[in-house]
N, CA, C and O atoms as a GROMACS GRO file, in nm:
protein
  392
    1UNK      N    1  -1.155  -1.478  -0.164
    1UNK     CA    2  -1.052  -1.404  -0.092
    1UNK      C    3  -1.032  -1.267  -0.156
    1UNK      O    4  -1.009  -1.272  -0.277
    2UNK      N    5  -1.037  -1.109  -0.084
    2UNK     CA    6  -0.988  -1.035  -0.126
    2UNK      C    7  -0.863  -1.006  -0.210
    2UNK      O    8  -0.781  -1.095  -0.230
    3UNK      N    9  -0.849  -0.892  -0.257
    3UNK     CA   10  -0.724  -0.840  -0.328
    3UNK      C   11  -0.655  -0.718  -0.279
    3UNK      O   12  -0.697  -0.602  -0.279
    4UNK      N   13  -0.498  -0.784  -0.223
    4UNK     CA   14  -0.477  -0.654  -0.163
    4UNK      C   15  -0.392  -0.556  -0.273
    4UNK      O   16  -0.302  -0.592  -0.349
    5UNK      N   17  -0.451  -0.421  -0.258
    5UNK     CA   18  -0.400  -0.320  -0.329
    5UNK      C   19  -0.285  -0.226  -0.297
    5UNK      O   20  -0.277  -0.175  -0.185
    6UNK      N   21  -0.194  -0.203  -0.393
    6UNK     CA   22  -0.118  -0.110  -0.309
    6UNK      C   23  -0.140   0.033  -0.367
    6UNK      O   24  -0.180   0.059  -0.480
    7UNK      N   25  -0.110   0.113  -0.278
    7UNK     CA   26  -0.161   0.285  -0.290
    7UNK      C   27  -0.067   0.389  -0.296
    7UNK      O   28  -0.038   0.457  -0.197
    8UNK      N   29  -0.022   0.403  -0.397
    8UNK     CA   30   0.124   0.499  -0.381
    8UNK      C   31   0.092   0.652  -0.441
    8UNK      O   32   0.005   0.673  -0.526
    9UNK      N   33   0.195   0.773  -0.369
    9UNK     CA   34   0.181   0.899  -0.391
    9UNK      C   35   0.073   0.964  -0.278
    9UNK      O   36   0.018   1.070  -0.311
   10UNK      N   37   0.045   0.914  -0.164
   10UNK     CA   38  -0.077   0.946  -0.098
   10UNK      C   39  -0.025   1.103  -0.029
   10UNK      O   40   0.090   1.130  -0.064
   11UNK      N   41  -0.072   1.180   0.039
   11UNK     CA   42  -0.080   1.321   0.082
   11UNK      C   43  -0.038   1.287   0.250
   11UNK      O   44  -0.113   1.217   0.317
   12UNK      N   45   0.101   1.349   0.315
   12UNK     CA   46   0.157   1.296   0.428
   12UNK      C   47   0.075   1.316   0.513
   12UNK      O   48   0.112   1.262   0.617
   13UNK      N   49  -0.081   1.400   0.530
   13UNK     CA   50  -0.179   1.373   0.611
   13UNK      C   51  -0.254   1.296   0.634
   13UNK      O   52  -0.319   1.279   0.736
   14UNK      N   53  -0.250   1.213   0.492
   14UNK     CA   54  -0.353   1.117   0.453
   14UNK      C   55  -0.336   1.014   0.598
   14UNK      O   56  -0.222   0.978   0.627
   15UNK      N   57  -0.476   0.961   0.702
   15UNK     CA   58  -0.442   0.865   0.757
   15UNK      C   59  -0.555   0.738   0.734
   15UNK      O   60  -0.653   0.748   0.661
   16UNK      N   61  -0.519   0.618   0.812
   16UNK     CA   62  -0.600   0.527   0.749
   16UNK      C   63  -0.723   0.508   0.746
   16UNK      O   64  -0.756   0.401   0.693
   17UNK      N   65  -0.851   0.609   0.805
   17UNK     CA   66  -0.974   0.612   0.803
   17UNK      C   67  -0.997   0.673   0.637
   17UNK      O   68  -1.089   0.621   0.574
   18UNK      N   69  -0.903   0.798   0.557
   18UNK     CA   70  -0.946   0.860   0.487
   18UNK      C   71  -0.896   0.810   0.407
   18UNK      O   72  -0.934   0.865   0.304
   19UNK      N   73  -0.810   0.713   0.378
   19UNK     CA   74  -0.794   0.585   0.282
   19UNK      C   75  -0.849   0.491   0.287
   19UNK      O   76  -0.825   0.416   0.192
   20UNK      N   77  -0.960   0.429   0.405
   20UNK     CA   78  -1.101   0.374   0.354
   20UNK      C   79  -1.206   0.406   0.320
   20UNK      O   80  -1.294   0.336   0.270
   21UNK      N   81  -1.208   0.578   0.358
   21UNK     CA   82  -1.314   0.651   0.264
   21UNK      C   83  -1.284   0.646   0.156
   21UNK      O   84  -1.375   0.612   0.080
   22UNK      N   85  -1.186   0.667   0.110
   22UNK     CA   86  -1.139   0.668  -0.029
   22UNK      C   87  -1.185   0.590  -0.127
   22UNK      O   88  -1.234   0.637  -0.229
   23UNK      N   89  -1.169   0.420  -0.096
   23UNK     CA   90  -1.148   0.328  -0.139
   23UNK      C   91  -1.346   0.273  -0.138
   23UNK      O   92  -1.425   0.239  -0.226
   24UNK      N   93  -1.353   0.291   0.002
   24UNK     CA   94  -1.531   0.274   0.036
   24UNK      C   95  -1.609   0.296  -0.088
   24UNK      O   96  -1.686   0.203  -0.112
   25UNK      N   97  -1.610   0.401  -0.177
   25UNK     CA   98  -1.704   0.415  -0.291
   25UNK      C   99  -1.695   0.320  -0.398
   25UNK      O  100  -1.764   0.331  -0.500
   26UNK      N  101  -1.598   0.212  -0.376
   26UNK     CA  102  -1.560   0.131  -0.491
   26UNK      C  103  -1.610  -0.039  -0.445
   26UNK      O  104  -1.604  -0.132  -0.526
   27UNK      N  105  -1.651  -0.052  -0.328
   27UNK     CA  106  -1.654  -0.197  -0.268
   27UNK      C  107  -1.630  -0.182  -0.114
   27UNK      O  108  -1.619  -0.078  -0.049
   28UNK      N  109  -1.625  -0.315  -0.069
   28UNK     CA  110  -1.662  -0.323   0.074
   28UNK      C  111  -1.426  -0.345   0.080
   28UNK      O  112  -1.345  -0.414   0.017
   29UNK      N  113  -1.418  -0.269   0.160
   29UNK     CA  114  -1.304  -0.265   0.214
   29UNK      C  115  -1.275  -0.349   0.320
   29UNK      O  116  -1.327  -0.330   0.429
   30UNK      N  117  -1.187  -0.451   0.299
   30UNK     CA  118  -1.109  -0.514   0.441
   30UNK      C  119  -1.006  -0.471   0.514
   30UNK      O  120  -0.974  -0.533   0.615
   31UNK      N  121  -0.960  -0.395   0.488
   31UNK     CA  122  -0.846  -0.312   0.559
   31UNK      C  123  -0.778  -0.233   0.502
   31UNK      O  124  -0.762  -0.260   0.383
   32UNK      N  125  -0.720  -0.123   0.546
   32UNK     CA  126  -0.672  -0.024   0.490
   32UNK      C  127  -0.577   0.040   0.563
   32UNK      O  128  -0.637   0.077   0.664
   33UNK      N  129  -0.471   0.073   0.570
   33UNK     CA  130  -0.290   0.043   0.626
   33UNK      C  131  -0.255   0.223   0.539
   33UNK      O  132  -0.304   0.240   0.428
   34UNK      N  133  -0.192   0.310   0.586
   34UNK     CA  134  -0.092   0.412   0.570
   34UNK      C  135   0.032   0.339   0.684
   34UNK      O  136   0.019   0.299   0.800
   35UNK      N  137   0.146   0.342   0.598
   35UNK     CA  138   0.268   0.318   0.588
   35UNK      C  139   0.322   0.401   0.682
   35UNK      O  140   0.365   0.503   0.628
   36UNK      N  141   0.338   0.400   0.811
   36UNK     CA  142   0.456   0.528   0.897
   36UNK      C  143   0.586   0.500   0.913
   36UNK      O  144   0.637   0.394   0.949
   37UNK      N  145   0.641   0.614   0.880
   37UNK     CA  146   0.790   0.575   0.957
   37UNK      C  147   0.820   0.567   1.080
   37UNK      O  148   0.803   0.662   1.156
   38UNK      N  149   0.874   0.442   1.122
   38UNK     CA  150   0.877   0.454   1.270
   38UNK      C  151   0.952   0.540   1.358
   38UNK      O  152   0.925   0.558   1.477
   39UNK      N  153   1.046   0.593   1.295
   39UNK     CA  154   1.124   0.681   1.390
   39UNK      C  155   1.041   0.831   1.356
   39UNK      O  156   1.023   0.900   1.456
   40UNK      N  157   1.000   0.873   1.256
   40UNK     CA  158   0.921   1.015   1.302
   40UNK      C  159   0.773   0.994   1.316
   40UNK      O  160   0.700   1.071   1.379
   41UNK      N  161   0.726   0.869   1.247
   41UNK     CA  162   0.554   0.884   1.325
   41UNK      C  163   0.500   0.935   1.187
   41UNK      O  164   0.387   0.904   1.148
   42UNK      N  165   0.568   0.998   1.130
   42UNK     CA  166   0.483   1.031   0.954
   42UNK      C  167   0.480   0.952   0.850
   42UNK      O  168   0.573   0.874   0.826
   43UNK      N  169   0.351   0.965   0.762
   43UNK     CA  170   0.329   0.914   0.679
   43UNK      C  171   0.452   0.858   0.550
   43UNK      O  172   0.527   0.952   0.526
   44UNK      N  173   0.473   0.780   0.498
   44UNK     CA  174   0.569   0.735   0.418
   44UNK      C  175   0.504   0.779   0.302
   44UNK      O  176   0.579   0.791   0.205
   45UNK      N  177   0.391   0.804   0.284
   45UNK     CA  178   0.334   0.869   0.160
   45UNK      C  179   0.243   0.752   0.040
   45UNK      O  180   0.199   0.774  -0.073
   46UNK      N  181   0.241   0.605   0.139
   46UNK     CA  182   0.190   0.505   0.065
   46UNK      C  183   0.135   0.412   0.136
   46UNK      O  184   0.176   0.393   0.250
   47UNK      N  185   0.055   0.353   0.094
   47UNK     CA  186   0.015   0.212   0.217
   47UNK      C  187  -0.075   0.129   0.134
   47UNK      O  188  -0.079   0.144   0.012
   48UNK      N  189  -0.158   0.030   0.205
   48UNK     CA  190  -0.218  -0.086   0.133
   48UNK      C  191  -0.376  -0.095   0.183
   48UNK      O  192  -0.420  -0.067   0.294
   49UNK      N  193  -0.452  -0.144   0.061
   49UNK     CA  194  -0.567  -0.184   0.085
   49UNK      C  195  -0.617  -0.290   0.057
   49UNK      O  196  -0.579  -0.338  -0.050
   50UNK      N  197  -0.721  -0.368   0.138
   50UNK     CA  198  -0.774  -0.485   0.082
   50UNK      C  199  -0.888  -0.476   0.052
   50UNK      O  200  -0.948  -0.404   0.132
   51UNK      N  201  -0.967  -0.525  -0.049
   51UNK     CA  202  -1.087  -0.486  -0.061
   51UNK      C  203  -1.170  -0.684  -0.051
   51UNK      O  204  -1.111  -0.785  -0.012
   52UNK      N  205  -1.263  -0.678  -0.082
   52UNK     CA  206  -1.351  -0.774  -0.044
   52UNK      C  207  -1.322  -0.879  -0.153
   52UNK      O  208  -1.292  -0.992  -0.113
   53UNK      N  209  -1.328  -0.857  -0.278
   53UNK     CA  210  -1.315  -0.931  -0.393
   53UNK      C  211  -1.256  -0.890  -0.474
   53UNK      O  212  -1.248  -0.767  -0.465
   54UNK      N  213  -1.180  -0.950  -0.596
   54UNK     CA  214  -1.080  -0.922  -0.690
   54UNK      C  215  -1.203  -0.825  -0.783
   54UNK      O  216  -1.145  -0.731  -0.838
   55UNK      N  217  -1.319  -0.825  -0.805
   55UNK     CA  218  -1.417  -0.743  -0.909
   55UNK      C  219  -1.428  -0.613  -0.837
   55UNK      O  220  -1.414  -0.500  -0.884
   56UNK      N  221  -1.450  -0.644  -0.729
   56UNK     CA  222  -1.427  -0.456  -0.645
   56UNK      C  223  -1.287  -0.372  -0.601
   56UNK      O  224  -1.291  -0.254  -0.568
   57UNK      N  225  -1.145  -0.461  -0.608
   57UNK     CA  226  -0.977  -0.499  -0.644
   57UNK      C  227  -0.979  -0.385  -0.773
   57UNK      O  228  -0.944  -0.267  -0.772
   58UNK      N  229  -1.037  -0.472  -0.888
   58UNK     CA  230  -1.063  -0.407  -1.049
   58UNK      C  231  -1.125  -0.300  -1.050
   58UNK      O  232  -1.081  -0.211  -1.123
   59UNK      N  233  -1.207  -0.283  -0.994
   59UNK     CA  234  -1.274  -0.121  -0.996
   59UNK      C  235  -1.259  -0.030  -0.897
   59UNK      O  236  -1.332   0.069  -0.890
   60UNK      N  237  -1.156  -0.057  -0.804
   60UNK     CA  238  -1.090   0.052  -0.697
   60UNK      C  239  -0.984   0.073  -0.824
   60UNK      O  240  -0.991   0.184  -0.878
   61UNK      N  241  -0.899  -0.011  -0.872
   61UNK     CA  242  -0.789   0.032  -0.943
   61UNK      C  243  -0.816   0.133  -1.094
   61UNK      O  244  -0.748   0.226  -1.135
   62UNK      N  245  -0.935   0.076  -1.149
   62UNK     CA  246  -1.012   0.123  -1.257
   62UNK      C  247  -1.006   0.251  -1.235
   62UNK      O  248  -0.929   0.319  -1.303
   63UNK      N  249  -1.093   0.313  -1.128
   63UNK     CA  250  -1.106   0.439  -1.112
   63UNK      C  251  -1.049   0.509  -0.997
   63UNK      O  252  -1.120   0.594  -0.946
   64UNK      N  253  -0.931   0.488  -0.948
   64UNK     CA  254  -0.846   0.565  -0.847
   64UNK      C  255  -0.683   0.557  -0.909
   64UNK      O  256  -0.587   0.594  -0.842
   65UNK      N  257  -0.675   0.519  -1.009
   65UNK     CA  258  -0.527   0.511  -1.050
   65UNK      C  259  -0.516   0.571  -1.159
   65UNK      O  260  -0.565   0.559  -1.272
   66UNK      N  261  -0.397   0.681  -1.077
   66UNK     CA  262  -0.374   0.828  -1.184
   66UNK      C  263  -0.488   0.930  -1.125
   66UNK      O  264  -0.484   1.053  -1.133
   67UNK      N  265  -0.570   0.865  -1.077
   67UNK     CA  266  -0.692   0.979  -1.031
   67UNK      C  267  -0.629   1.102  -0.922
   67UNK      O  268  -0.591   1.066  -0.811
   68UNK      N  269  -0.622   1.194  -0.946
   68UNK     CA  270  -0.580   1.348  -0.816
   68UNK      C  271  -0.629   1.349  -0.711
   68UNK      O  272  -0.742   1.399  -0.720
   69UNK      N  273  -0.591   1.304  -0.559
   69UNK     CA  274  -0.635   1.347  -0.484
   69UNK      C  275  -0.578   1.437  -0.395
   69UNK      O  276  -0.473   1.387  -0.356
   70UNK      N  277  -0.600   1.567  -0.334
   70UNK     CA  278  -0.542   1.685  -0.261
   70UNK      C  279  -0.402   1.708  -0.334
   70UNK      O  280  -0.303   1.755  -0.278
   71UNK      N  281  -0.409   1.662  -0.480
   71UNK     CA  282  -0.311   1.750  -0.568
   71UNK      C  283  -0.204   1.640  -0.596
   71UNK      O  284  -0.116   1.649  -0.682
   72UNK      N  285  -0.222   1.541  -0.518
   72UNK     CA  286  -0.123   1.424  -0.599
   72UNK      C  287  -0.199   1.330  -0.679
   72UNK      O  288  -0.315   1.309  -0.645
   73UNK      N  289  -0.145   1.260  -0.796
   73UNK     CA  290  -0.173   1.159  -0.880
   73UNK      C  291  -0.181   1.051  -0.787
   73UNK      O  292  -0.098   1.072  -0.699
   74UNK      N  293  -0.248   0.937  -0.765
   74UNK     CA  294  -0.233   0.828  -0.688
   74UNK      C  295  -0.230   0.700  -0.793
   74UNK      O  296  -0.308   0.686  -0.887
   75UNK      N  297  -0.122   0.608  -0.757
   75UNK     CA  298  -0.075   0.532  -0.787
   75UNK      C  299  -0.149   0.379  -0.715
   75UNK      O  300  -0.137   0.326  -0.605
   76UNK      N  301  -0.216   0.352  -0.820
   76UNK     CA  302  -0.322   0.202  -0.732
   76UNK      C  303  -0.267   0.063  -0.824
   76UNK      O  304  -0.280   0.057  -0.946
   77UNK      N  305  -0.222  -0.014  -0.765
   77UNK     CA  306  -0.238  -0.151  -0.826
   77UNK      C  307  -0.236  -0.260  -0.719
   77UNK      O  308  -0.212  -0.236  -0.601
   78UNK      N  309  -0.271  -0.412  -0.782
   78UNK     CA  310  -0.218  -0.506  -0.742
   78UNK      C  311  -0.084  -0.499  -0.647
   78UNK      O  312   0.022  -0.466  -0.698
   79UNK      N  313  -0.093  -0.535  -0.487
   79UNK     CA  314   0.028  -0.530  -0.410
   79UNK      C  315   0.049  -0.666  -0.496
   79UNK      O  316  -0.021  -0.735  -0.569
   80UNK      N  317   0.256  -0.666  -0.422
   80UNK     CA  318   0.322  -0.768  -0.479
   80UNK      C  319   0.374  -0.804  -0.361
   80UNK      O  320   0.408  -0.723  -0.275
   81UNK      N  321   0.385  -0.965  -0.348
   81UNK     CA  322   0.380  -1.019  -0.213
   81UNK      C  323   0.578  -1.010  -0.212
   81UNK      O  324   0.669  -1.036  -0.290
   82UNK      N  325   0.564  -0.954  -0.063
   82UNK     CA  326   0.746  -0.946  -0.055
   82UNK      C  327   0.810  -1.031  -0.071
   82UNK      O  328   0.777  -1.140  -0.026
   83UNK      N  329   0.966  -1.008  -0.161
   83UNK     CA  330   1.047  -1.127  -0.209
   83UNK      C  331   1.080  -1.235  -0.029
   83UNK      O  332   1.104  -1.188   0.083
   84UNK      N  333   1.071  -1.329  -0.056
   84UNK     CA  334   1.149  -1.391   0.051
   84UNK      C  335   1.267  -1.383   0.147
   84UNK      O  336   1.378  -1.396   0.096
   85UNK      N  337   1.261  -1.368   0.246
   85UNK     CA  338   1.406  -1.369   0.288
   85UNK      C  339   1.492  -1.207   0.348
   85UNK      O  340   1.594  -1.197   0.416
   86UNK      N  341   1.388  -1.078   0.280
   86UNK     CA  342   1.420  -0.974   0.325
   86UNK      C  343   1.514  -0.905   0.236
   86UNK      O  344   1.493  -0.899   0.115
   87UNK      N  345   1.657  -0.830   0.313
   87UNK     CA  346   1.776  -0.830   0.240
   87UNK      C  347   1.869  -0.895   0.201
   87UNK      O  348   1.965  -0.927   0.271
   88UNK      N  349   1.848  -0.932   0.048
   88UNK     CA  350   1.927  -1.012  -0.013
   88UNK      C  351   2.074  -1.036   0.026
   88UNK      O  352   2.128  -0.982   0.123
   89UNK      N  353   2.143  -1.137  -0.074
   89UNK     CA  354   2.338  -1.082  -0.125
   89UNK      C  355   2.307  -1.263   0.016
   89UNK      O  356   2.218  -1.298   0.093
   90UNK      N  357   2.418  -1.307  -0.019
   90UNK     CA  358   2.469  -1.427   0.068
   90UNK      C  359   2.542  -1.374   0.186
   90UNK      O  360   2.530  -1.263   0.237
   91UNK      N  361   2.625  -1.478   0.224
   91UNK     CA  362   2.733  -1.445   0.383
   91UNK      C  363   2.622  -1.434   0.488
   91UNK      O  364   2.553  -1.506   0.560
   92UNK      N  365   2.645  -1.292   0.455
   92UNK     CA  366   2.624  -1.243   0.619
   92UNK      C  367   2.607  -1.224   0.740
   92UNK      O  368   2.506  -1.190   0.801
   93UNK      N  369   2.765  -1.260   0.794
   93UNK     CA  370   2.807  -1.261   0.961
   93UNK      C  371   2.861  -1.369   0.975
   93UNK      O  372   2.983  -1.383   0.984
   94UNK      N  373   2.776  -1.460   0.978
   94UNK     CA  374   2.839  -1.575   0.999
   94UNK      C  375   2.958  -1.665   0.917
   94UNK      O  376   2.936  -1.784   0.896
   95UNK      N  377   3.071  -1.610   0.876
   95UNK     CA  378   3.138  -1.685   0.791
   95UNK      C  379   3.322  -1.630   0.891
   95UNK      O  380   3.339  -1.532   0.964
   96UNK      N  381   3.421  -1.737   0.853
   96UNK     CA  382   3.548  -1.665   0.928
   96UNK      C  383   3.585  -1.579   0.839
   96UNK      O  384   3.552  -1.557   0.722
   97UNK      N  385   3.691  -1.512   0.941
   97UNK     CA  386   3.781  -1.427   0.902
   97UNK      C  387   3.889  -1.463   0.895
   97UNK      O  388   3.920  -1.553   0.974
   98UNK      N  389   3.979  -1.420   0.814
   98UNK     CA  390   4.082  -1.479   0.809
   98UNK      C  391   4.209  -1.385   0.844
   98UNK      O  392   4.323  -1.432   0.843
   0.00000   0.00000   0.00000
């Protein structure tokens, strides 16, 4: 099973073909995701990659993290699978009022 990576600091043009070029020189890529905001349609400035195996995972991160691309540092590691449940804190809504 692949390793998905996460990609932070990316360039707000950056879209998801030129973040599998990116990634392409390091291993066979399974998907590759830029992050938009949905209400303007632009880049969030980060997104995710999967690559084929955790040894090509290790050497996308090896050599693209901290590496400069179009003038930003890029930020590569291990994604972290989202906490459960969303937004935290108990209650919410359903409880009386008094």
């Amino acid at each position: 099973m692949g390793k998905k990576l996460y990609v932070g600091n990316l360039t707000y043009g950056m879209n998801d073909g030129d973040l599998q070029q990116l990634f392409n020189q390091h291993g066979t890529v399974s998907s590759a995701q830029v992050i938009m905001d949905r209400d303007t349609g632009r880049s969030k400035g980060f997104g995710f990659v999967e690559m084929g195996s955790d040894q090509e995972a290790q050497a996308a991160i090896a050599a693209l993290n901290g590496k400069e691309v179009d003038g930003r540092t890029l930020t590569v590691n291990e994604a972290r699978p989202k906490a459960e449940g969303g937004r935290g804190g108990g209650g919410g809504g359903g409880g009386r009022r008094y």
